[in-house]
DOVEXPA-781121 format. One record per residue: x, z, y of N, C-alpha, C in turn; residue number from 1. Coordinates in pm, whole numbers, plus 50000, padded with zeros to 5 digits. Atoms other than C-alpha are relative to their C-alpha. Layout:
! residues N
- X:Z:Y:X:Z:Y:X:Z:Y:NUM
...
***
This chain:
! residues 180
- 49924:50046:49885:31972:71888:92189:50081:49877:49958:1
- 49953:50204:49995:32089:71505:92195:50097:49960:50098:2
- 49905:50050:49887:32384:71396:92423:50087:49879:49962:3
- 49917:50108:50019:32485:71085:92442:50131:49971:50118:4
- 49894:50020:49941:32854:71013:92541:50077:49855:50009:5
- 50021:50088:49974:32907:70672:92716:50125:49957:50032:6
- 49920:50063:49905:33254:70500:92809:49962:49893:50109:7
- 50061:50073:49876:33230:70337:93142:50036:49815:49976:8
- 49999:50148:50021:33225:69968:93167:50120:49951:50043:9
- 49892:50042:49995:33509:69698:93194:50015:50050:50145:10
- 50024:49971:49878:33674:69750:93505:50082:49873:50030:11
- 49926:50200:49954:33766:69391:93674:50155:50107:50057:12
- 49905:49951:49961:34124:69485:93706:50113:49929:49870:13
- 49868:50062:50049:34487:69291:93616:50092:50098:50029:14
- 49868:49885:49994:34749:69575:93536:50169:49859:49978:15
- 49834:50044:50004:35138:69445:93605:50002:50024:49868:16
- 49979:49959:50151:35283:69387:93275:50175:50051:49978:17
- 49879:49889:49969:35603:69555:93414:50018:50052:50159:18
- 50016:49863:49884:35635:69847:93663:50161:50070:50035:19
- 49901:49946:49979:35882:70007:93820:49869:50105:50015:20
- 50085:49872:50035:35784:70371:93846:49883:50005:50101:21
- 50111:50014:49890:35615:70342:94166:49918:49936:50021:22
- 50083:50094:50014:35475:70052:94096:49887:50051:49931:23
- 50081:49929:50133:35312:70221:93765:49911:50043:50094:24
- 50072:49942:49927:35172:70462:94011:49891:49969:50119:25
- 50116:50087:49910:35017:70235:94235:49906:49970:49944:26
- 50099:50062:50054:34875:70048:93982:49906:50091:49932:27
- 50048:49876:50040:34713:70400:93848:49883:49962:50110:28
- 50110:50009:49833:34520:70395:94207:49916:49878:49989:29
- 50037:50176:49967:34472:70025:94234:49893:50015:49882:30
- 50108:50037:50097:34253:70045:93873:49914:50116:50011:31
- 50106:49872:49952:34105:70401:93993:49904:49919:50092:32
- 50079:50104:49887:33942:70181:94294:49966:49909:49998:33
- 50031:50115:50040:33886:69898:94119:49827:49989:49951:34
- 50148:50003:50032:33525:69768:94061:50023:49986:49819:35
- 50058:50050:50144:33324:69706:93715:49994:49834:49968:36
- 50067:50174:50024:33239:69367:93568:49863:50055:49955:37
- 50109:49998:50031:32869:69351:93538:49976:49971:49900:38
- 50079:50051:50077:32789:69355:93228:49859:50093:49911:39
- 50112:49940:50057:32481:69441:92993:50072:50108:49868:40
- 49937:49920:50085:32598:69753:92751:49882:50008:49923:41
- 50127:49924:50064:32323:69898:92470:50014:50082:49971:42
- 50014:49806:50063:32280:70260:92419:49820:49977:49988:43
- 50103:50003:50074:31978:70418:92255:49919:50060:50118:44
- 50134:50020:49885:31658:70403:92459:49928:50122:49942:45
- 50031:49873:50007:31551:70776:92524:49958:50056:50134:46
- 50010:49942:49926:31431:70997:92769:50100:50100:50028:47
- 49939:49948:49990:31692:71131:92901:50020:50119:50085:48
- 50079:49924:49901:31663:71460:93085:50108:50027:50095:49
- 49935:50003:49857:31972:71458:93285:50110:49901:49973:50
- 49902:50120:50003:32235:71168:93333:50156:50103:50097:51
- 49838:49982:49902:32653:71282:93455:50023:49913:49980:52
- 49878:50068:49970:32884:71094:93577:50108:50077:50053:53
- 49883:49938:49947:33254:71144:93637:50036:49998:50178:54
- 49981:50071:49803:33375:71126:94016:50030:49877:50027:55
- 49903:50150:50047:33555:70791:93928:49854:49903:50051:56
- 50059:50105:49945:33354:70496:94101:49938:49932:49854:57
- 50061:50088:50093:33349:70302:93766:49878:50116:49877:58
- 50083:49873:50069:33179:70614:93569:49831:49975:50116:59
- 50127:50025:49879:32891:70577:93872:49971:49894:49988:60
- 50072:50137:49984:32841:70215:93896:49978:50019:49809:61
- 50114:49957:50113:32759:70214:93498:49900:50051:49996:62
- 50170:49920:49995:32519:70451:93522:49916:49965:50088:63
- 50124:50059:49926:32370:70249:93762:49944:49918:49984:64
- 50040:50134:50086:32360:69988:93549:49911:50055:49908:65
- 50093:50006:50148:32226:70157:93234:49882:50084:50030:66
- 50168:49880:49953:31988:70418:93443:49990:49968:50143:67
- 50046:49996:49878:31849:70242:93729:49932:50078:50055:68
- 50123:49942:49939:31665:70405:93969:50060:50184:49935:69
- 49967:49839:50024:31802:70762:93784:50046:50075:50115:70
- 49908:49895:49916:31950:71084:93961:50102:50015:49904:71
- 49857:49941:50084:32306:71167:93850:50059:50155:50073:72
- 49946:49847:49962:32479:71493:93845:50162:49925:49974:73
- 49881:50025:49984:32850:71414:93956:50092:50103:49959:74
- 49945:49837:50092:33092:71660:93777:50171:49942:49943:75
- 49842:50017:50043:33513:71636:93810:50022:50027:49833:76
- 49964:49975:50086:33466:71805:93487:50039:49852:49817:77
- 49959:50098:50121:33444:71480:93255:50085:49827:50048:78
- 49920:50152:49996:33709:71233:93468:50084:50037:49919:79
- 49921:50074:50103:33954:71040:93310:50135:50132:49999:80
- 49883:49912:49982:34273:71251:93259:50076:49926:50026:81
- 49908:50074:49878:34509:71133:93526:50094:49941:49911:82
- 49885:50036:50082:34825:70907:93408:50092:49976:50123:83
- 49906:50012:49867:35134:70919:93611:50182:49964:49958:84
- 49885:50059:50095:35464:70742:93564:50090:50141:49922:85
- 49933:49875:50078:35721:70975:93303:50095:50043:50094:86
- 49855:49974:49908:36017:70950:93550:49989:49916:50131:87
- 49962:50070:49845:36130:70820:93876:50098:49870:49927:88
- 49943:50129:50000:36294:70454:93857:49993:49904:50054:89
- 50023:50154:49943:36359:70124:94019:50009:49894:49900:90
- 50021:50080:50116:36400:69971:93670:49869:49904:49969:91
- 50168:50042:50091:36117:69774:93553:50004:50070:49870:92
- 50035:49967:50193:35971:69881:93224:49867:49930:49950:93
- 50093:50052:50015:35667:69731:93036:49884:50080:50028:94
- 50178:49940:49950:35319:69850:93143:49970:50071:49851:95
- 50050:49913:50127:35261:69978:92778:50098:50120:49981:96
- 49867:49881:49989:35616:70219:92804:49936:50091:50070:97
- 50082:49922:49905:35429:70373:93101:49934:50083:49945:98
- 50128:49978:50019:35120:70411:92957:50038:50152:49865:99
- 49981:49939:50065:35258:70559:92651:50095:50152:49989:100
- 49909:49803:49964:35533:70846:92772:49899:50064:50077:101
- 50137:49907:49909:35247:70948:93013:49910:50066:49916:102
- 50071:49974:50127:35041:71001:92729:50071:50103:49914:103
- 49907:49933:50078:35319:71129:92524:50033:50181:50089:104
- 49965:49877:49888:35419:71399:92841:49864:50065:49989:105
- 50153:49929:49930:35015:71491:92847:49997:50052:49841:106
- 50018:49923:50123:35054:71558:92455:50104:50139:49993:107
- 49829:49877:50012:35389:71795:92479:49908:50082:50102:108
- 50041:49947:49894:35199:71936:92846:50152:50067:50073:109
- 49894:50027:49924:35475:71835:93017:49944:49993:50152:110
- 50097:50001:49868:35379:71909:93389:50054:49874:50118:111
- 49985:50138:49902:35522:71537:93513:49851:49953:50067:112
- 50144:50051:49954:35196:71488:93505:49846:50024:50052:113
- 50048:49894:49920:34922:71573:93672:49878:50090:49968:114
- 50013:49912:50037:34736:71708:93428:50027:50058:49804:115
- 49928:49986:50150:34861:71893:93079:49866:49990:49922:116
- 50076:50011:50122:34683:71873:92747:49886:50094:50019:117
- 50086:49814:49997:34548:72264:92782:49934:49941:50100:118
- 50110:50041:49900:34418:72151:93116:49870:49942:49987:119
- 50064:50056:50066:34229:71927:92989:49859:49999:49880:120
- 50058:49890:50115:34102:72103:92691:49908:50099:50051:121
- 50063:49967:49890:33991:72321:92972:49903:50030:50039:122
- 50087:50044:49959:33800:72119:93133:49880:49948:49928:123
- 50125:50066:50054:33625:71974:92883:49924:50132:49855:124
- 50069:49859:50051:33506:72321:92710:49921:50032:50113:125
- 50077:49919:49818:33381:72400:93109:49901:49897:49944:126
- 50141:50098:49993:33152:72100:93055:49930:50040:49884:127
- 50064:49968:50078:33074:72154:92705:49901:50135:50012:128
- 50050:49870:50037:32948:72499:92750:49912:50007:50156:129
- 50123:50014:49899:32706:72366:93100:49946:49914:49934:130
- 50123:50065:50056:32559:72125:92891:49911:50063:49867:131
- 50067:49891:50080:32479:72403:92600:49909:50072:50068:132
- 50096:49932:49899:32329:72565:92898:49893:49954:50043:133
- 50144:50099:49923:32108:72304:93035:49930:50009:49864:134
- 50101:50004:50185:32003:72278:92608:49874:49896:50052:135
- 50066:50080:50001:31854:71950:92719:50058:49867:49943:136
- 49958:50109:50060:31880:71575:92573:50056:49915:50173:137
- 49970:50045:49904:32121:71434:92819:50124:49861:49975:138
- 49885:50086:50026:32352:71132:92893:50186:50020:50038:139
- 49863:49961:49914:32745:71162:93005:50080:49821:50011:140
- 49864:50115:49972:32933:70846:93140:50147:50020:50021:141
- 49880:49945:49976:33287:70910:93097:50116:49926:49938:142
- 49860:50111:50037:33660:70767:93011:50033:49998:49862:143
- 49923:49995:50164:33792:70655:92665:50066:50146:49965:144
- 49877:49891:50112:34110:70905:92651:49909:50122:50017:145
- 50037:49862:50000:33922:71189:92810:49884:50053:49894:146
- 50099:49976:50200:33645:71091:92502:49996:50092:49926:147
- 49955:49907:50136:33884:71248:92232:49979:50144:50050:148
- 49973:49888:49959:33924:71572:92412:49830:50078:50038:149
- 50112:49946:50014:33561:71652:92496:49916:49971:49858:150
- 50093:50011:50113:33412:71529:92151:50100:50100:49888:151
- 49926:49946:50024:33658:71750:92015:49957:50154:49984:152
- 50067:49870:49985:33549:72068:92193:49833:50009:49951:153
- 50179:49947:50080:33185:71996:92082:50003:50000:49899:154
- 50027:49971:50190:33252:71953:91727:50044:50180:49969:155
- 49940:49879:50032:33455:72307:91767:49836:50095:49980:156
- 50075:49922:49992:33096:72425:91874:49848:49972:49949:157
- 50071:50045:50068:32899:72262:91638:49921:49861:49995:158
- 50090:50087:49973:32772:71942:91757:50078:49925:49885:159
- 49965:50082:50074:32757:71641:91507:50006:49864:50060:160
- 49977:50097:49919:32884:71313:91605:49935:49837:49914:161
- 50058:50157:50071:32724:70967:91510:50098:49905:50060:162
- 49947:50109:49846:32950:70657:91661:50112:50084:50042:163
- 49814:49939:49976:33309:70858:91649:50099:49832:50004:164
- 49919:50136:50005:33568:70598:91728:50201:50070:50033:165
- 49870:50016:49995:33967:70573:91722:50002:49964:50147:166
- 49995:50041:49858:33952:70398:92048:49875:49895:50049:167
- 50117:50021:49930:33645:70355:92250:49989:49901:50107:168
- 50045:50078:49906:33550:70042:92382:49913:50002:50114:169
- 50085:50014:49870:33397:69945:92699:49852:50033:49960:170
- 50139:49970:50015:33017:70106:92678:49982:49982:49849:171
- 50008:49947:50145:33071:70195:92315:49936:50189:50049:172
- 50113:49886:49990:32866:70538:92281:50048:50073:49883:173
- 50020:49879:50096:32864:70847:92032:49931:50079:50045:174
- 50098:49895:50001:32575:71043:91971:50024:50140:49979:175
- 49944:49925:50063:32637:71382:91953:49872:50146:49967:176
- 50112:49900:49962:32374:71668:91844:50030:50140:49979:177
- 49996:49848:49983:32336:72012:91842:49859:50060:49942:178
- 50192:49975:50011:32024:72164:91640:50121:50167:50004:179
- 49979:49834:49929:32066:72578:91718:49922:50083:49847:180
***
């Protein structure tokens, strides 16, 4: 069993480089709804026997890029894990402050946000353990952070990873297998 795990492509999108809280939160939405930039990615040329995507627009248009003409199986289980400002404020703060207590609140599973660490963890064991099921060579298009957290639960359950990364560029890939 072969699964390749795909971050989705750039997404044309200018984040504020300071937020007030609400702002933050907009701009959360605003890059949720935001298109892709077209570009050409390379993953490894396979028969793939089933292609996911996340619900997330940019997770879908990729895969329509790298598997024309495919069927996709759509599956909440591998979106992005939500980010949502830490506090309420009319302050500005920098767009990376944001980014990072949100992050920070989703490591503690602090419930500011909207979803905790465990959640998470979760979710991405629910997926791991339908794609053990299918026990076919398949693709997954899915988000950087939520990356760590499902390649995580598959190493718990034996899969080996080719193409592990610190932080996962745009249509950067890791192979991950599973022999039984």
């Amino acid at each position: 069993m072969r699964v390749v795990i795909i971050r989705h492509a750039e997404v044309d999108f200018c984040w504020s480089r300071w937020c007030t809280s609400e702002m933050f939160d907009l701009e959360c939405g605003k890059y949720d709804l935001s298109p892709i930039k077209n570009v050409t990615y390379s993953i490894p040329q396979t028969v793939y026997q089933k292609i996911y995507v996340s619900e997330l627009s940019r997770s879908q248009d990729t895969a329509k890029i790298l598997f024309p003409n495919e069927e996709y199986f759509e599956t909440r289980l591998i979106n992005e894990v939500p980010l949502k400002s830490s506090f309420d404020t009319k302050m500005n703060m920098p767009i990376w402050f944001w980014y990072l207590m949100g992050r920070l609140q989703w490591i503690i599973n602090c419930r500011r946000q909207v979803e905790t660490r465990g959640q998470t963890r979760e979710r991405a064991k629910e997926f791991v353990k339908l794609i053990r099921n299918d026990d076919m060579d398949v693709a997954v298009v899915t988000h950087g952070f939520y990356m760590h957290s499902l390649l995580q639960e598959m190493k718990k359950v034996g899969f080996r990873m080719t193409g592990s990364s610190v932080k996962f560029k745009n249509g950067e890939y890791v192979i991950a297998e599973n022999r039984k």
